[in-house]
ZAMARGU-4260 file (C-alpha; in steps of 0.2 Angstrom, whole numbers, plus 5000, padded with zeros to 4 digits):
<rodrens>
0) 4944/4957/5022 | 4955/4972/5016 | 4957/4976/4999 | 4975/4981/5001 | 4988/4970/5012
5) 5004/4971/5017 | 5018/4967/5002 | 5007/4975/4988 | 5012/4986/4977 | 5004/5003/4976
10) 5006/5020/4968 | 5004/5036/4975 | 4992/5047/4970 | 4991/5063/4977 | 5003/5074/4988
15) 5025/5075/4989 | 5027/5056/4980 | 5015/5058/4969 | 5019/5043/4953 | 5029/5032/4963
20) 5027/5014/4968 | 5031/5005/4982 | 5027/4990/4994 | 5019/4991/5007 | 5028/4987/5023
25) 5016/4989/5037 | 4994/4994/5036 | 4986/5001/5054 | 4970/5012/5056 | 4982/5029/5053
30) 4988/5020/5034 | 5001/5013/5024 | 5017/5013/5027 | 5029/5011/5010 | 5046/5003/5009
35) 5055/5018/5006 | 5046/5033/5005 | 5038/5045/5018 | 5054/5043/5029 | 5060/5055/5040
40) 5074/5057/5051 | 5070/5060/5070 | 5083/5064/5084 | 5083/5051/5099 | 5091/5054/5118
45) 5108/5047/5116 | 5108/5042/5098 | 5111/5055/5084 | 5098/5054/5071 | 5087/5039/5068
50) 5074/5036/5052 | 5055/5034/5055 | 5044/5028/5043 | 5027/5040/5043 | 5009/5032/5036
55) 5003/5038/5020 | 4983/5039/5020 | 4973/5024/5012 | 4965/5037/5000 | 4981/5043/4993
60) 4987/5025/4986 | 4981/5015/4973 | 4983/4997/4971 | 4998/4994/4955 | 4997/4980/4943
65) 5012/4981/4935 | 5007/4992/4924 | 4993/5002/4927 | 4981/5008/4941 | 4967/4998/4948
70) 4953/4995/4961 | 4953/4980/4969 | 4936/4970/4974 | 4931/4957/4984 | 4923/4941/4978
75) 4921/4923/4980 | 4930/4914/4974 | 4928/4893/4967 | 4929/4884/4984 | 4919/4896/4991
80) 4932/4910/4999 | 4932/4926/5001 | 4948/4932/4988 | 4953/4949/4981 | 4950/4952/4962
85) 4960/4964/4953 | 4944/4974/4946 | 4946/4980/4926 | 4954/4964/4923 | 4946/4950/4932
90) 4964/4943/4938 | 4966/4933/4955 | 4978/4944/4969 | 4988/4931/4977
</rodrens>
């Protein structure tokens, strides 16, 4: 089970966007991809410009719970499921 999914939101931590948050819109092996950020423009044949998104590493974000940064764990939960815990505060991650 991953500790962070799709739809969360994170904050940066290191590198150009450091301090902002943001969704994420897509995980792979390479890493996040945020709504919004890390997007640059790219010249296609027979287009003019076109925007990518480019994946920010796993290390560099930091799950956001509204108002702080946390870790998130893993535990089981009542009926016996896996489910992702928000870890300073004990709180359930939908």
């Amino acid at each position: 089970m991953q500790k962070i999914k799709t739809w969360d939101t994170v904050i940066v931590t290191t590198g150009q966007y450091k301090g902002k948050t943001a969704k994420i819109v897509k995980v792979n092996d390479k890493g996040v991809y945020l709504e919004g950020l890390n997007i640059k423009k790219r010249a296609k044949k027979g287009q003019w410009y076109i925007d990518v998104h480019h994946a920010i590493n796993y290390s560099n974000v930091q799950f956001w719970d509204g108002n702080k940064a946390s870790k998130v764990a893993i535990s089981i939960g009542d009926d016996k499921k896996k489910v992702r815990v928000v870890k300073k505060t004990g709180e359930l991650i939908k």
